[in-house]
LODORO-422687 format. One record per residue (C-alpha): residue number from 1; residue in one letter; x, y, z. Coordinates in Angstrom, 1 decimal. Layout:
<NUM,'A',<X,Y,Z>>;
...
This chain:
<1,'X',<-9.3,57.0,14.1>>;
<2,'X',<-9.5,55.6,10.6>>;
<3,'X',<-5.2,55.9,10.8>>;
<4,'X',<-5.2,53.4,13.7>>;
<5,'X',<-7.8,51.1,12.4>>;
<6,'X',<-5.6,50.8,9.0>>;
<7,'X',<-2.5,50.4,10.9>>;
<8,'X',<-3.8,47.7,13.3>>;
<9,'X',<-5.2,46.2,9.8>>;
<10,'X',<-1.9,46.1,8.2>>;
<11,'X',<-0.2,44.9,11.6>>;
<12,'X',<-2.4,41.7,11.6>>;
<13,'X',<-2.2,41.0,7.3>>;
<14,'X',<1.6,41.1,8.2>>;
<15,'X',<1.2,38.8,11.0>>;
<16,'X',<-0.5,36.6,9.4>>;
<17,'X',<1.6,36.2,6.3>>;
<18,'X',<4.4,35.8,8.7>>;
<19,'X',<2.2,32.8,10.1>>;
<20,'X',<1.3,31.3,6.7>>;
<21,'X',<5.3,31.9,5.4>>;
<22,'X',<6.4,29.9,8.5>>;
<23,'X',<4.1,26.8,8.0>>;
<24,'X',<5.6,26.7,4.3>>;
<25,'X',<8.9,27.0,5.6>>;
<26,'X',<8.4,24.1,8.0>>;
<27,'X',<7.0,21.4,4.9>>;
<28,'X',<3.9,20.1,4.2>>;
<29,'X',<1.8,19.0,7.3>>;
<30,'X',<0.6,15.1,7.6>>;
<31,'X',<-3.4,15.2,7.6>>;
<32,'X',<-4.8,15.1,11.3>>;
<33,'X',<-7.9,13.3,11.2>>;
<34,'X',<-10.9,15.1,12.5>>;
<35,'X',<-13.7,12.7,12.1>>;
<36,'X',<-14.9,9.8,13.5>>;
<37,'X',<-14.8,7.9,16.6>>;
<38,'X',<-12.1,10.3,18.1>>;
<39,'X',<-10.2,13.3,17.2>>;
<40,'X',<-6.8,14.7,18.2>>;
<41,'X',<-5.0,17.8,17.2>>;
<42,'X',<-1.7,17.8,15.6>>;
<43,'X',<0.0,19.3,19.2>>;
<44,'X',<-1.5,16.8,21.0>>;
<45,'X',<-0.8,13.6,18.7>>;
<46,'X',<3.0,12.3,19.9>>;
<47,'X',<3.4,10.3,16.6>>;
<48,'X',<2.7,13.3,14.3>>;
<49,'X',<5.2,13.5,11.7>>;
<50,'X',<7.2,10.2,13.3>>;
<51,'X',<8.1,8.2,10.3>>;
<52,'X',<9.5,5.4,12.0>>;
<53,'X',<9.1,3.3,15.1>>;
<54,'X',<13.5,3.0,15.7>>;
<55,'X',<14.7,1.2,18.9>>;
<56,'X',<14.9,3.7,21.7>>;
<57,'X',<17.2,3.2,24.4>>;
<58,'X',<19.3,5.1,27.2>>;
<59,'X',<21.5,8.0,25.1>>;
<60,'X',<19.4,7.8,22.4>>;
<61,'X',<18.1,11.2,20.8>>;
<62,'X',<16.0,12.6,18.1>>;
<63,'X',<12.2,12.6,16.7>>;
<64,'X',<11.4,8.8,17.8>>;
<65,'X',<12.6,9.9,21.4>>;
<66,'X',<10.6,12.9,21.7>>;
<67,'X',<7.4,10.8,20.3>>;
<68,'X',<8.2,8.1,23.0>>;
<69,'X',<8.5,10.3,25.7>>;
<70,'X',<5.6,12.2,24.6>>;
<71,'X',<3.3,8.4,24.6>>;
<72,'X',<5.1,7.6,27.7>>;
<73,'X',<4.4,10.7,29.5>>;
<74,'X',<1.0,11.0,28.3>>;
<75,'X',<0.6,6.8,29.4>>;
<76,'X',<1.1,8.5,32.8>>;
<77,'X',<5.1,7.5,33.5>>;
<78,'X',<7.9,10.5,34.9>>;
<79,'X',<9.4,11.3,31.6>>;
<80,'X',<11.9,14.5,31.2>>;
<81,'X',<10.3,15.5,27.5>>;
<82,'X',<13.8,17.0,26.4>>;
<83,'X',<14.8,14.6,23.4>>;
<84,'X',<17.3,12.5,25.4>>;
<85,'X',<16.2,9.6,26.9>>;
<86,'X',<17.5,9.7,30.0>>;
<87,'X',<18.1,7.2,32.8>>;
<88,'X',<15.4,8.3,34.0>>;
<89,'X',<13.1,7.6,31.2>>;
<90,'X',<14.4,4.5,30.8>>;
<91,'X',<12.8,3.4,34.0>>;
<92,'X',<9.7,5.0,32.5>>;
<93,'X',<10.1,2.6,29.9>>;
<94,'X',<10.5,-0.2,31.4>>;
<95,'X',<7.5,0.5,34.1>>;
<96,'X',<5.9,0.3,30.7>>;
<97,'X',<7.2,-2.8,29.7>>;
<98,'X',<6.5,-4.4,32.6>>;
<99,'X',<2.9,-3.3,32.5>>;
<100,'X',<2.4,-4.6,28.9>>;
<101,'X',<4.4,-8.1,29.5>>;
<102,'X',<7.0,-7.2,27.3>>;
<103,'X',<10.7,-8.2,27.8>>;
<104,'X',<13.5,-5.9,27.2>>;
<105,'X',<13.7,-3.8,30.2>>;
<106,'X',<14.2,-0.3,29.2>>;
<107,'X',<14.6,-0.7,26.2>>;
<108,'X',<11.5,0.5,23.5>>;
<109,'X',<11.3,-2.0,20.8>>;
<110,'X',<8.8,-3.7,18.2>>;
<111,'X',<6.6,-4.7,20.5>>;
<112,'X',<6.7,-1.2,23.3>>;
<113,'X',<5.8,1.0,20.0>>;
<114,'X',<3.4,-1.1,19.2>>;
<115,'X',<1.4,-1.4,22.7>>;
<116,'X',<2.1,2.9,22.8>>;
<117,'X',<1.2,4.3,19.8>>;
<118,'X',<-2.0,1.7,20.1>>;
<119,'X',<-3.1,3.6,22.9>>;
<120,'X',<-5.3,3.4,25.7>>;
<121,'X',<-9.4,3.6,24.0>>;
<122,'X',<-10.1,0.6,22.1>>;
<123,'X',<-13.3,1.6,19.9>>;
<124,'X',<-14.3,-1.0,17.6>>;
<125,'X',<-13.5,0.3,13.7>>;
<126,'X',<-14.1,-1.0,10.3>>;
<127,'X',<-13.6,0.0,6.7>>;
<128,'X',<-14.7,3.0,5.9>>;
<129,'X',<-14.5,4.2,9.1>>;
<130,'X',<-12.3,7.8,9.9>>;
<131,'X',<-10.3,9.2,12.9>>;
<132,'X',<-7.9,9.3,15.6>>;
<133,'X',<-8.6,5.7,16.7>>;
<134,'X',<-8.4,4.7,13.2>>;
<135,'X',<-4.9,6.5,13.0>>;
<136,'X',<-3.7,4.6,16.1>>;
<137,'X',<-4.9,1.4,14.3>>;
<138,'X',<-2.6,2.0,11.5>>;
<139,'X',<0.1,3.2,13.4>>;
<140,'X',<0.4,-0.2,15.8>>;
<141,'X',<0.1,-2.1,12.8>>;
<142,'X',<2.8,-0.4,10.9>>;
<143,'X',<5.0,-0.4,14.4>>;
<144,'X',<4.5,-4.4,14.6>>;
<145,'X',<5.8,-5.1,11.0>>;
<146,'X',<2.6,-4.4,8.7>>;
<147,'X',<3.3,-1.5,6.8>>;
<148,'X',<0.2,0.7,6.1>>;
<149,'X',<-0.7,4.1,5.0>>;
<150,'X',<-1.3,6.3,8.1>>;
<151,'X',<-3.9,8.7,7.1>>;
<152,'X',<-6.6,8.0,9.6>>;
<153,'X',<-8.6,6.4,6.7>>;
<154,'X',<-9.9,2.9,7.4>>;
<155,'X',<-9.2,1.8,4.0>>;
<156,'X',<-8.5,-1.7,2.1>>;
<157,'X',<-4.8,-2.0,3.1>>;
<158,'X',<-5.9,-1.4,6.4>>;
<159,'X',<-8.4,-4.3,6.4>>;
<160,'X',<-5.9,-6.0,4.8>>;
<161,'X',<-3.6,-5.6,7.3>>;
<162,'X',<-6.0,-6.5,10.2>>;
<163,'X',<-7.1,-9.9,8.1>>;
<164,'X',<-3.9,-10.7,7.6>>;
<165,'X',<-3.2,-10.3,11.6>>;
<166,'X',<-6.7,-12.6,12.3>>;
<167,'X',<-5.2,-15.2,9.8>>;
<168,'X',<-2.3,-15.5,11.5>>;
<169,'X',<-3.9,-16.0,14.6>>;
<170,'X',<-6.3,-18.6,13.4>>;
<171,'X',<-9.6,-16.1,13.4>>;
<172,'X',<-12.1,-15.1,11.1>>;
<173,'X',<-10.7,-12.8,8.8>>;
<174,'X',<-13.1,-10.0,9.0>>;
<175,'X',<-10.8,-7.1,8.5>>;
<176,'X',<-12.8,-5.1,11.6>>;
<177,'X',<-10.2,-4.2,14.5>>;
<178,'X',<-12.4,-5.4,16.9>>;
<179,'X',<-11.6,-6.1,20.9>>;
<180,'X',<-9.4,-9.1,20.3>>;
<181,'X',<-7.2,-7.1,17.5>>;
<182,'X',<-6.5,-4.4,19.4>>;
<183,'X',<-5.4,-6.5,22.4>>;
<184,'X',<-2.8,-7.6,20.7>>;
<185,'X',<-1.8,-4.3,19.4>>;
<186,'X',<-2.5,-2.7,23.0>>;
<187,'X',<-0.5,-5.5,24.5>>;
<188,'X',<2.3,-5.3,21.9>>;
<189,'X',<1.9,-8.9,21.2>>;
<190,'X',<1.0,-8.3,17.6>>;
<191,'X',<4.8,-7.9,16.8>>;
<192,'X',<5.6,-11.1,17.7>>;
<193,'X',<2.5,-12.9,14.9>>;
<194,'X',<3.4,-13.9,12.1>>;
<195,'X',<3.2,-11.4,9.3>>;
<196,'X',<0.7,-12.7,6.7>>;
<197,'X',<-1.2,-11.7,4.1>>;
<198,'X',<-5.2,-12.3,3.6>>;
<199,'X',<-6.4,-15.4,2.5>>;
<200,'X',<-9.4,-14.6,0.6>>;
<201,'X',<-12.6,-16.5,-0.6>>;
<202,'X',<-12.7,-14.6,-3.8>>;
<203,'X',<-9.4,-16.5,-4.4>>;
<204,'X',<-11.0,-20.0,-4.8>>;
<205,'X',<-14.1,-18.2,-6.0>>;
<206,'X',<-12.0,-16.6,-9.1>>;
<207,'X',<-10.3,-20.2,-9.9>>;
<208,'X',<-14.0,-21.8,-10.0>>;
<209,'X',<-15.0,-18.6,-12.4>>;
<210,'X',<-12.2,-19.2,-14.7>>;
<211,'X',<-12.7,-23.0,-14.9>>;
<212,'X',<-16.1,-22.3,-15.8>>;
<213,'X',<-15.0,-19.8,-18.1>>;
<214,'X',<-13.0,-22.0,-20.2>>;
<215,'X',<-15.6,-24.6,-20.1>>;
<216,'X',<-18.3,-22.0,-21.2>>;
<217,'X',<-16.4,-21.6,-24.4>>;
<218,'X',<-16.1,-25.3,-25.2>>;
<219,'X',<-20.1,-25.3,-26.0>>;
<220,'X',<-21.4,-26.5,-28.7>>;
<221,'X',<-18.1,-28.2,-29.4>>;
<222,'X',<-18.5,-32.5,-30.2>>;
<223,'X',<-18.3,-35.3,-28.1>>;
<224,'X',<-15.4,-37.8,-28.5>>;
<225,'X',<-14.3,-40.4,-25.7>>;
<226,'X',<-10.8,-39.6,-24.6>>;
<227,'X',<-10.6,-36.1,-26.3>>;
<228,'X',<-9.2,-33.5,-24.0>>;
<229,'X',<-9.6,-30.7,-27.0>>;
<230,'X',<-8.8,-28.3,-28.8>>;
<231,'X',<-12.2,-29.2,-30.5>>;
<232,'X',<-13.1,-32.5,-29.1>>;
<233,'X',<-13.9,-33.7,-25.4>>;
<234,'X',<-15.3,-36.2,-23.2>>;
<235,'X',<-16.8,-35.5,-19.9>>;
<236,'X',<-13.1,-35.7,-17.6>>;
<237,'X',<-11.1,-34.2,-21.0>>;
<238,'X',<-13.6,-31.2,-20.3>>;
<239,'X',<-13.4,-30.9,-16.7>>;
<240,'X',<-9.6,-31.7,-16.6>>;
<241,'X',<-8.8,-28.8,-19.5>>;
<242,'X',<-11.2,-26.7,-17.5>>;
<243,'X',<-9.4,-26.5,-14.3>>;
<244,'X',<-5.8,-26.3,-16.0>>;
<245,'X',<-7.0,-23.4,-16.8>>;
<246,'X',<-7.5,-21.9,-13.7>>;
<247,'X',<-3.9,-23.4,-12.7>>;
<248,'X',<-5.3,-26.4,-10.7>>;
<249,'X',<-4.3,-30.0,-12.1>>;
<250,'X',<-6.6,-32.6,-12.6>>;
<251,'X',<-6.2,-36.5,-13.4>>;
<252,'X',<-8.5,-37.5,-17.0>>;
<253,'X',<-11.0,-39.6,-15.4>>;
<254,'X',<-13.9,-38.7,-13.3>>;
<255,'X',<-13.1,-41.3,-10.4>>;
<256,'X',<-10.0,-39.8,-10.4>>;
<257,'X',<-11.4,-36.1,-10.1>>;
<258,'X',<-13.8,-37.1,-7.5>>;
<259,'X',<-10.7,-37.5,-5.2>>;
<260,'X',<-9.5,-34.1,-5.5>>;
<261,'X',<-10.5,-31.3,-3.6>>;
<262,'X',<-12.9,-30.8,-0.9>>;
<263,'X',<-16.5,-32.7,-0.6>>;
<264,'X',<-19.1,-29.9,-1.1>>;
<265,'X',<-22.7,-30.6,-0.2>>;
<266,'X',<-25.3,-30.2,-3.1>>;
<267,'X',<-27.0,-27.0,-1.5>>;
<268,'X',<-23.4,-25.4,-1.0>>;
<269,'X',<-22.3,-25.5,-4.4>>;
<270,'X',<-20.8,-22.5,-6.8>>;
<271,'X',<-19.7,-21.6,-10.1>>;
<272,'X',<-16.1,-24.5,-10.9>>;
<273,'X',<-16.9,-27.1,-8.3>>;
<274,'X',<-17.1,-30.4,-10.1>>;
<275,'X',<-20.0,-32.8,-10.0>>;
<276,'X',<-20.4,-36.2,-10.4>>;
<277,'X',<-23.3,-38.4,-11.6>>;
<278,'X',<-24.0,-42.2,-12.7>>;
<279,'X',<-23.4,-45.7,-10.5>>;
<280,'X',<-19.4,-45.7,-9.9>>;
<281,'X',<-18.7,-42.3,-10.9>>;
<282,'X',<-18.4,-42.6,-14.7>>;
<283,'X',<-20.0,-38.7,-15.0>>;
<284,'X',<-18.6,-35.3,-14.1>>;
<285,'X',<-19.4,-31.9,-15.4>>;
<286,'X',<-19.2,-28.6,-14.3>>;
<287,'X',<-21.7,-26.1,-12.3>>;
<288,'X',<-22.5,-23.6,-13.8>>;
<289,'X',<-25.2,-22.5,-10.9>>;
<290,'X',<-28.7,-22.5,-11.2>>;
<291,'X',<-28.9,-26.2,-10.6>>;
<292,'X',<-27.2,-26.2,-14.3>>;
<293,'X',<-23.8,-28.2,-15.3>>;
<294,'X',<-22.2,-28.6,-18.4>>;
<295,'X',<-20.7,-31.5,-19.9>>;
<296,'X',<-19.5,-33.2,-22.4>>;
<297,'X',<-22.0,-36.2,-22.4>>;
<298,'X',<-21.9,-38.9,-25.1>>;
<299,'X',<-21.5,-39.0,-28.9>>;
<300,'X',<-23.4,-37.3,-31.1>>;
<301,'X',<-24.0,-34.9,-28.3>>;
<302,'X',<-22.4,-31.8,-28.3>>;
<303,'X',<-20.8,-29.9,-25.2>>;
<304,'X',<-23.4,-28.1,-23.3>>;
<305,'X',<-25.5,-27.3,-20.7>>;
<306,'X',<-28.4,-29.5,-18.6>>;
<307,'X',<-30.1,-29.6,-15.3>>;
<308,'X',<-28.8,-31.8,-13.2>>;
<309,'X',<-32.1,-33.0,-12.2>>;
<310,'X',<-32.0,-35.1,-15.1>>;
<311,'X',<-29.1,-37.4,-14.4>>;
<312,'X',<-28.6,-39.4,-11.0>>;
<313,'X',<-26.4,-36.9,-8.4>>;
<314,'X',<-23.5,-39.0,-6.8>>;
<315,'X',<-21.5,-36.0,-5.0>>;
<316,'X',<-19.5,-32.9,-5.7>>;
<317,'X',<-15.8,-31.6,-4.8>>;
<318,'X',<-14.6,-28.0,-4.8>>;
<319,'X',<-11.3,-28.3,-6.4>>;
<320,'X',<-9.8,-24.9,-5.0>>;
C-alpha cells in the first residue's frame, strides 16, 4: 500500500513539474486582472497576449485574427475560429460593422477593434479602480490611437487618456469612463476624435505659483518708478518681471496689464492673478491669497505685502 501511494506521489510531482516547465517554456504570462467590477480568465479573454490591434481582412492570418474571431464570435456572429479569416467571417465582420455604424465592410479596422475589444458591459470606472472592465477601457483606448498600459489598472495614463478623449470632445475632463466615454469606444467612434492630450488646471495654477514665486523674492527690495529690477521696481516692473517668469509676457504699465488675460471676479481669485486698484488703473500687485497682494507701492516703501482692504479694488485678470 505505502508502494502505490509513493508512486502515485511521484506520478503527480512529475506532472506537475511537467506543467510548471511548460508555462516557462511558453514566456511570461500578461497579468489577468481578478478584481473589480468584472473578472475574466486568461482562456476566456480574446485579447490576451494581442499586442496589436492590425487591420484584419479576408486571407489574413495570425494572433490578431484569432483575437477577432474570438470577439466576433463571442459578440454573437458565425465565425470559423481557425486563424484564417475566411469569407465567411468576413461577413461576420461586416454584420458587425454595420451594427456599430462603421464603414468598411468586412474589413476590421481602427474603429471595429475599437467598438470589440470595448465590449458589451459598460460599468462606470475611475482611477484607482481594478478589473476586466478596466482592461477593456485600456484596450479600446489603445485600439483608437491612445496608447496605454494594459494592466487592468485604472491608473494616471489611463485618466489621462480618457481626459484627453473628453477634451477632444468638448466635455469635462474628469478622467472617469463614464457612459458617454464608452459610447464612443463601444461605438468605435473614439478612433475617429482627435487625439489630445489633457488640458489641466494645475497648468495655469503652476504659472500663477511661479509668478508669485518670483515676486515673493523681490520683498523687501526698494521702490523706484520705472524699475523693472534686478533690485529696484515699481508696481507694473514687479508684476511684468513676475509673470516673465512664469513664461507669460506682460506690457510695463498696469493699464496695459489690465488688458491681458481673463477678468476674474474678487471671490474667485488665486495665487498670480493680477489685481488692480486706484481711479484709472494706476495700481497692480500680485495675490498672494488670503485677501493679501504684494506690491511695489511708492518710494521710500519697500516691496511687500498688504491687504487689499486697504487700497480701493478696481478688478483683477488671471493672466494664464
Amino acid at each position: 500500500m505505502n508502494k502505490v501511494v509513493k508512486t502515485s506521489a511521484s506520478l503527480l510531482a512529475t506532472t506537475a513539474l511537467a506543467a510548471s516547465a511548460f508555462a516557462a517554456a511558453a514566456g511570461p504570462a500578461q497579468s489577468a486582472p481578478t478584481t473589480g467590477k468584472s473578472s475574466t480568465s486568461a482562456s476566456s479573454d480574446c485579447g490576451y497576449g494581442l499586442k496589436t490591434y492590425s487591420t484584419v481582412r479576408e486571407g489574413s492570418k495570425g494572433r490578431a485574427v484569432t483575437a477577432a474571431e474570438c470577439y466576433l464570435a463571442q459578440a454573437g456572429y458565425s465565425i470559423s475560429k481557425n486563424g484564417t479569416f475566411s469569407s465567411a467571417d468576413a461577413k461576420g465582420a461586416a454584420a458587425f460593422n454595420a451594427s456599430k455604424h462603421i464603414s468598411g465592410g468586412g474589413v476590421l479596422g481602427k474603429a471595429s477593434w475599437t467598438a470589440l475589444v470595448a465590449g458589451s458591459s459598460h460599468p462606470t470606472v475611475r482611477k484607482g479602480d481594478r478589473g476586466y472592465a478596466v482592461l477593456r477601457v485600456q484596450r479600446a483606448l489603445t485600439a483608437s490611437g491612445r496608447a496605454v498600459g494594459r494592466t487592468g489598472t485604472f491608473d494616471t495614463s489611463t485618466a489621462n487618456a480618457v481626459k484627453g478623449l473628453q477634451r477632444a470632445k468638448g466635455w469635462k475632463q474628469s478622467g472617469v469612463a463614464d457612459q458617454r466615454v464608452w459610447g464612443l469606444l463601444r461605438s468605435g467612434s473614439a478612433a475617429s476624435v482627435k487625439v489630445m492630450k489633457p488640458s489641466s488646471s494645475s497648468s495655469s495654477k503652476s504659472k500663477g505659483k511661479i509668478a508669485l514665486a518670483f515676486a515673493k523674492k523681490q520683498l523687501g527690495e526698494k521702490y523706484r518708478y520705472g524699475a523693472a529690477g534686478p533690485n529696484a521696481w515699481d508696481c507694473s516692473g514687479l508684476t511684468m518681471k513676475s509673470w516673465a517668469a512664469a513664461g507669460k509676457k506682460l506690457p510695463h504699465s498696469a493699464r496695459g496689464q489690465f488688458k491681458k488675460g481673463k477678468s476674474v471676479s474678487k471671490k474667485n481669485l488665486k495665487p498670480g492673478d493680477l489685481v488692480f486698484f486706484y481711479s484709472g488703473i494706476s495700481h497692480v500687485a500680485i495675490y498672494a491669497g488670503n485677501g493679501k497682494v504684494i506690491h511695489a507701492s511708492r518710494p521710500g516703501k519697500p516691496v511687500a505685502y498688504i491687504k487689499m482692504k486697504y487700497m480701493p479694488y478696481k478688478g483683477a485678470r488671471r493672466i494664464a
